[in-house]
N, C-alpha and C positions, 0 to 999 in steps of 0.2 A: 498364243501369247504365254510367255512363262508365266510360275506361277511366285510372286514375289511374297516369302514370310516375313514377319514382324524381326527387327535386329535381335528382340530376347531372345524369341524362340532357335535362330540362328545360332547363337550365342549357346544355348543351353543344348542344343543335338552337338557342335562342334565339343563342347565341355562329357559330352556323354561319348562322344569315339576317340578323344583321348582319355578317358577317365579308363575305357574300355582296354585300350594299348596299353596304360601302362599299368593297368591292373595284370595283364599277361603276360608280361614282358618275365619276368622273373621265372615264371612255368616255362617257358619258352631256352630261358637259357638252362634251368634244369633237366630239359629235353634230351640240349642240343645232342647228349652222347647215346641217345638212343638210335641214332642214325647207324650207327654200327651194325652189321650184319651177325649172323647170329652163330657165324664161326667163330667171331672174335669175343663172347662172349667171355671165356675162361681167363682169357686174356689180360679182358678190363677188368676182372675179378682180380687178377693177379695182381698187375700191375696198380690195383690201389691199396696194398700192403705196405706194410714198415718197410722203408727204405734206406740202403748205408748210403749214408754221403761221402763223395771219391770228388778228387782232382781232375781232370780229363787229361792225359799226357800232350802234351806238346810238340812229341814225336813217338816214334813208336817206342823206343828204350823207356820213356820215362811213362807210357800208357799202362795203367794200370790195370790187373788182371779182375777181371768179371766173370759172375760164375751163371749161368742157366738159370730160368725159376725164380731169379732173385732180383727182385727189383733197386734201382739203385737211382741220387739224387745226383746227378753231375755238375761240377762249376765247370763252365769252359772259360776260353782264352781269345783274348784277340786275334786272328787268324792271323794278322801279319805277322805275331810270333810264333808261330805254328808251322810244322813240318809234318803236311800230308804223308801217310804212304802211299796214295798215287793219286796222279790227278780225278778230278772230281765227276762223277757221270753226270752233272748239269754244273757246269763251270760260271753261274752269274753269281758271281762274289761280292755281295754290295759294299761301298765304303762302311766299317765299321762294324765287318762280320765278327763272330765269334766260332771256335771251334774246337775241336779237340780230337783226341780216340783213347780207346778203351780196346786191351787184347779179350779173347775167348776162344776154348774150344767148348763144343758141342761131343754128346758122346755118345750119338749113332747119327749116319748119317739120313737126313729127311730135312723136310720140308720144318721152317723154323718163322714164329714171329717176331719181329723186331719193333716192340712199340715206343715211341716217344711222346714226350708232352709238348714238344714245340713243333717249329715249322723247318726246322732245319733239315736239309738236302741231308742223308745216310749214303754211304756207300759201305758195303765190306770188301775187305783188300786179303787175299791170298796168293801169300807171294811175289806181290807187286801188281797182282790182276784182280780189277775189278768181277765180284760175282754179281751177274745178271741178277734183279730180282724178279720174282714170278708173280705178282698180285701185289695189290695195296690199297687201302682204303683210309682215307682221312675225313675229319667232321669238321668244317667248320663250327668254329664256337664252342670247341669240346677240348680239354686241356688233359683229359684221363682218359685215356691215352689223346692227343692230337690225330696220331696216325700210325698204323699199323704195317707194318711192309713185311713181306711174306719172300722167304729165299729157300730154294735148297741149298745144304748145306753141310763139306766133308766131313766128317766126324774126325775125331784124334790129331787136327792141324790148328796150328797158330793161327785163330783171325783176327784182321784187323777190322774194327768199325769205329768209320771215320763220319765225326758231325762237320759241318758247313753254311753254309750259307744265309745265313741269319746275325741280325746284334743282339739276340737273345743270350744272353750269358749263362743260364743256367739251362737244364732240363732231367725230366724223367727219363728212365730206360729199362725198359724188360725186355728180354730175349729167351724164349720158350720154346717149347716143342710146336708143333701147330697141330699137333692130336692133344686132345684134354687128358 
């Protein structure tokens, strides 16, 4: 036979495991970026510095030049006015995407992280070819950096990196070496 408590005391344990939650709730979201592995650390160090705010170009001509090391606040653009430089390595474009890109070169070639604050699909474009990325790691619930994407990557050429697939209209960006 169950064991049936009094409605207070029901009432006062129910009041004690939400009191509980949402006493933690807050550490919890302070956490969330500790989920990050402990190569990206320099990273998230980086990328929470003073940041220039840029336009995101709308095509490649009007993409605006970005430099290494240096983190940056980007506005994007409604995608449907937007002119990829090439199509997208995950093509679900929701209604009411936003996007952009931003040029860089790098100046040796190796392995590079590319972190953002939002959720938006990256691609880099060289020469009209998407470069394969090699690793990536993302946190839910963590907005410094959202996610990490890890590329090798030519030294001394024009790249393109191209945002997508999100109505997020703005985001964080750093792009660094991936040795500290």
């Amino acid at each position: 036979m169950p064991i049936r408590f009094p409605l207070s005391i029901r009432r006062s344990a129910v009041a004690v495991v939400v009191g509980c939650c949402l006493h933690g709730a807050p550490a919890l979201a302070d956490d969330a970026c500790d989920g990050f592995r402990a190569e990206f650390a320099s990273t998230r160090t980086q990328y929470a510095g003073d940041a220039q705010t840029l336009q995101a170009g709308s095509d490649v001509e009007s993409a605006p030049t970005v430099m290494p090391g240096r983190p940056y606040a980007l506005a994007l653009s409604p995608l449907s006015g937007v002119t990829l430089a090439a199509a997208p390595g995950k093509p679900m474009l929701p209604d009411g995407a936003a996007g952009g890109m931003v040029r860089f070169e790098v100046p040796e070639a190796g392995g590079y992280h590319v972190a953002i604050g939002s959720n938006h699909w990256i691609d880099i474009v060289d020469s009209g070819t998407l470069i394969a990325s090699r690793d990536f790691q993302g946190v839910f619930g963590c907005s410094a950096p959202h996610k990490v994407v890890v590329y090798e990557l030519p030294a001394g050429r024009e790249l393109v990196l191209q945002f997508s697939g999100s109505p997020t209209d703005a985001t964080r960006l750093l792009i660094k070496a991936a040795t500290p």
